[in-house]
N, C-alpha and C positions, 0 to 999 in steps of 0.2 A: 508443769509437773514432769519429773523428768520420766523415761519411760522404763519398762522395767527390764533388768539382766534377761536373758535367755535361761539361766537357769529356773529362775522363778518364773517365765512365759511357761517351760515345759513342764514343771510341777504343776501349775495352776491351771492348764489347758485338759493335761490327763487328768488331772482327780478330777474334773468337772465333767468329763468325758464316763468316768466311771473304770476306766484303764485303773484297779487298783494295784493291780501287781504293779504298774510303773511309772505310779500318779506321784511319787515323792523320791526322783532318785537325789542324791546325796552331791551326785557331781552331774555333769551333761559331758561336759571334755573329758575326754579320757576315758569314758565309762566304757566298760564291754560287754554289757546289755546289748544284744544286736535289736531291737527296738528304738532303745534309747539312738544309737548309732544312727539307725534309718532313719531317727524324726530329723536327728541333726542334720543329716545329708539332704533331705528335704528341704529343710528349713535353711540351709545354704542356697542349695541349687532353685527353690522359688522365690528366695528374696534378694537373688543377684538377677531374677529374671524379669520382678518387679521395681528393680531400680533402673529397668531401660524401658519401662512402660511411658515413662513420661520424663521431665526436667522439673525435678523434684526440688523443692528450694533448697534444702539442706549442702544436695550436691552441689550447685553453680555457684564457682568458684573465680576468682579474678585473677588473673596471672599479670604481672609486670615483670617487663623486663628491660635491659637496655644491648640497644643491637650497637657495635663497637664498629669506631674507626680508625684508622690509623694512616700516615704518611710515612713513607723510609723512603731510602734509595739503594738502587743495585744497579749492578751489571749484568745487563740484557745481552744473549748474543740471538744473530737471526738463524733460524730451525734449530734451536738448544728449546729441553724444557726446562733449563735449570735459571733461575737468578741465582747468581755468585753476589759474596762483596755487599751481603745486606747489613747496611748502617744498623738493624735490628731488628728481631720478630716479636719480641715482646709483645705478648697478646693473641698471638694469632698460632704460637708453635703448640698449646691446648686441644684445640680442634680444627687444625689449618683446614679440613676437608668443608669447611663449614661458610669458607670465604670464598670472595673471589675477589681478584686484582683487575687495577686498571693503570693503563700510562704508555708513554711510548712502545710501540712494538710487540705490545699484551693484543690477543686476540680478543675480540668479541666473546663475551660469556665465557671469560676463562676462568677456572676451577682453580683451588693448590691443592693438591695430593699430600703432601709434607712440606716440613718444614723445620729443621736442625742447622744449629749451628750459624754460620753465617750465611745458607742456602736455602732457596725457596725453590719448589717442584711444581712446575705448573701441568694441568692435564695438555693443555694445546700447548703447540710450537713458538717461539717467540716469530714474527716475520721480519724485524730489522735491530740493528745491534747499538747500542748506547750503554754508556758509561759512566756510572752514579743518575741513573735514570731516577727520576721522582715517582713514585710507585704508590696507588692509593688502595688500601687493603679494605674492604667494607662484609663481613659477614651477613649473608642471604640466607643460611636455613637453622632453623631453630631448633632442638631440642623438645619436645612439648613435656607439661609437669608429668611426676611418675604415673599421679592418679588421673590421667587426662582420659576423658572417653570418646566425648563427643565437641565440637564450639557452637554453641550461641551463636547464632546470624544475627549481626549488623552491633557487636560488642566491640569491634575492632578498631582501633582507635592511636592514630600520633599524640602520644602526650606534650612531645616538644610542641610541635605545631598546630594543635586544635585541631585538629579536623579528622573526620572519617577514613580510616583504611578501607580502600575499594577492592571487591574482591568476593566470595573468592573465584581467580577466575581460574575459566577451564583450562585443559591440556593446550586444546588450539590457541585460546587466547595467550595463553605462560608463553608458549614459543614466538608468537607472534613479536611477544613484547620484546623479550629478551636475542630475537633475531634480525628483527626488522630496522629498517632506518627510522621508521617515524618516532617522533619525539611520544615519550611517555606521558610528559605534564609535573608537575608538583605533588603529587598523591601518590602517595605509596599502594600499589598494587598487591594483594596477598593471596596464596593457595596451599595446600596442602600438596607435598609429593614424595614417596617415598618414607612415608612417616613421620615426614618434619613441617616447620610450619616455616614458609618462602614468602621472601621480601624481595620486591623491585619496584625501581629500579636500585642500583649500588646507591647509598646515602651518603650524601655530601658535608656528613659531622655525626657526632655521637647523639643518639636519639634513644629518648623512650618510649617504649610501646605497653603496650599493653591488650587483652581480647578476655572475655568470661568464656568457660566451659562446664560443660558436666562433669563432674567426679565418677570414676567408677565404683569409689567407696561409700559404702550404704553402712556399713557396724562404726561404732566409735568405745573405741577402751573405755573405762570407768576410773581405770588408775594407772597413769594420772589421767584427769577430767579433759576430757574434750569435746569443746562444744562444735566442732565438724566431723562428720566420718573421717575414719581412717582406715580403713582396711577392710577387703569386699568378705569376709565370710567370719562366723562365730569361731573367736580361736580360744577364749576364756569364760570362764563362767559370770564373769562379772560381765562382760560385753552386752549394750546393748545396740538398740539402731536407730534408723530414723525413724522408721516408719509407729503406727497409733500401735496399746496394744490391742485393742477390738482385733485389727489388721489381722496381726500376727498368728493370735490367736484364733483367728478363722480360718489361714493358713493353714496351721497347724492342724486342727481337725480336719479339714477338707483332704491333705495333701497323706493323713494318714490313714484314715478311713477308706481312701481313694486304694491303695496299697494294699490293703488289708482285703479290697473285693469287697466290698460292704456297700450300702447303697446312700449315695452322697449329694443323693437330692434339697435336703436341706442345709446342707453344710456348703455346696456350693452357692445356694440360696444369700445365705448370710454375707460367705466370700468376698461375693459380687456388690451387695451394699456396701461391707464394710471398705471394700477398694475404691467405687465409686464415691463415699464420703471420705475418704481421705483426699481423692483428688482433687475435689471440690474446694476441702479446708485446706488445702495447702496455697495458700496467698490466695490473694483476691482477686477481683476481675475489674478491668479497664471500663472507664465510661467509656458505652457508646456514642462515635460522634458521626455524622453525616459527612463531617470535613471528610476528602480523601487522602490528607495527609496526617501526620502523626499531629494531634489536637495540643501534646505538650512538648512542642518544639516550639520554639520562638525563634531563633536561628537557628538557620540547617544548610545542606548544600543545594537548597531548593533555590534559595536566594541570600545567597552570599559567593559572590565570585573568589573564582582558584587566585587571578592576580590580578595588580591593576586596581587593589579597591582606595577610593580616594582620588584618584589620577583620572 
């Protein structure tokens, strides 16, 4: 059953409250009832604070994407940041800041700044000079969705290649990887920095990824129907949300009562049930197993080697 608008929670919450003066208002949005206004504001700022209580199912969402590669050639000179004379940028002149290049006479972990025309801007200095150099462009940092909050641990995943994104790792480890001589391996490494979601090592062909996260969005419109949140706070009267209405409606009296200086010992009472059974109903729970490993894995990277399998 779906659950009900905001506007009929705050009708149905005050007339049961006994609130008659503002047990039946007409609209919720837009109203300049300063009551009305406060329950709304409440009932924003506690149910954007109850949708980071936990990883609610409604929010965890699956993101796929595809991280891009490309081959060109240009001309390198040594201490120039410019590549001249690029056979093409297509693809990468969008959000050059987002890649990094490799090939003759490219620094270690070099960056593009830009990218017009037939010139590429690299952050580091080129250190030796060639001419229609073969240049391999591979984008490192991602963008994450609008509604992105939080990621899901161990959702991270090569679609090209089966296997587990490892990750994420820390500061020390990022530089490590991306400094050091030792070889990384075959598994794509991943972290958060700077507010984007980072890939290494550079990718050796166009790859799918993919990782689940939480949504920030907790309301979903009613017109048109959407069966995910969309957007974190009540902007229409027909909006409702994820959450039960018991929830809501305990909310609501708890968070206005509370306001009012009124004494909200039972109201918090209810609160507190009604959150805790929603937590409870929201999905199920795992068999317990003794195994130490995940019970519904069959294959994993427990026992399935990176290369060499068959040989």
């Amino acid at each position: 059953m779906a659950n009900s608008t905001i506007l009929s929670l705050i009708q149905n919450t005050l007339q049961g409250m006994g609130v008659a003066k503002y047990g039946d208002p007409a609209t919720v949005i837009g109203n300049t009832n300063q009551d009305i206004v406060q329950v709304l504001a409440l009932v924003n700022a506690e149910g954007d604070a109850l949708a980071h209580e936990k990883d609610w199912q409604a929010q965890q969402i699956q993101y796929i994407f595809t991280a891009p590669y490309y081959t060109y050639t240009g001309n390198v000179t040594d201490g120039s940041t410019s590549i001249t004379g690029m056979s093409s940028i297509a693809g990468i002149s969008t959000n050059p800041t987002y890649f990094q290049v490799t090939g003759t006479g490219i620094p270690q972990d070099c960056f593009i700044t830009a990218a017009s025309g037939t010139t590429v801007t690299l952050a580091q200095a080129a250190t030796a000079t060639g001419t229609a150099v073969s240049l391999t462009f591979s984008q490192i940092l991602f963008a994450p969705p609008a509604d992105f909050d939080r990621q899901i641990d161990r959702t991270h995943w090569d679609k090209s290649k089966h296997w587990e994104m490892l990750g994420p790792s820390t500061p020390q480890q990022r530089e490590w990887l991306r400094s050091g001589y030792i070889s990384t391996g075959p598994r794509i490494r991943y972290s958060y920095m700077g507010g984007y979601f980072m890939i290494w090592p550079l990718l050796g062909s166009e790859e799918t990824l993919s990782y689940e996260y939480v949504s920030k969005y907790w309301v979903s419109a009613t017109s048109p129907t959407s069966l995910t949140p969309t957007k974190q706070s009540f902007t229409v009267d027909t909006d409702t949300c994820i959450f039960p209405d018991a929830l809501m409606r305990a909310l609501i009296k708890l968070k206005y009562w509370e306001v009012k200086g009124f004494d909200t010992t039972a109201y918090y009472r209810d609160y507190v049930t009604q959150r805790d059974l929603a937590k409870a109903n929201d999905g199920g729970s795992q068999t317990l197993s003794m195994n130490p490993r995940p019970a519904s894995v069959l294959i994993g990277i427990e026992n399935v080697q990176d290369t060499g399998y068959g040989s």
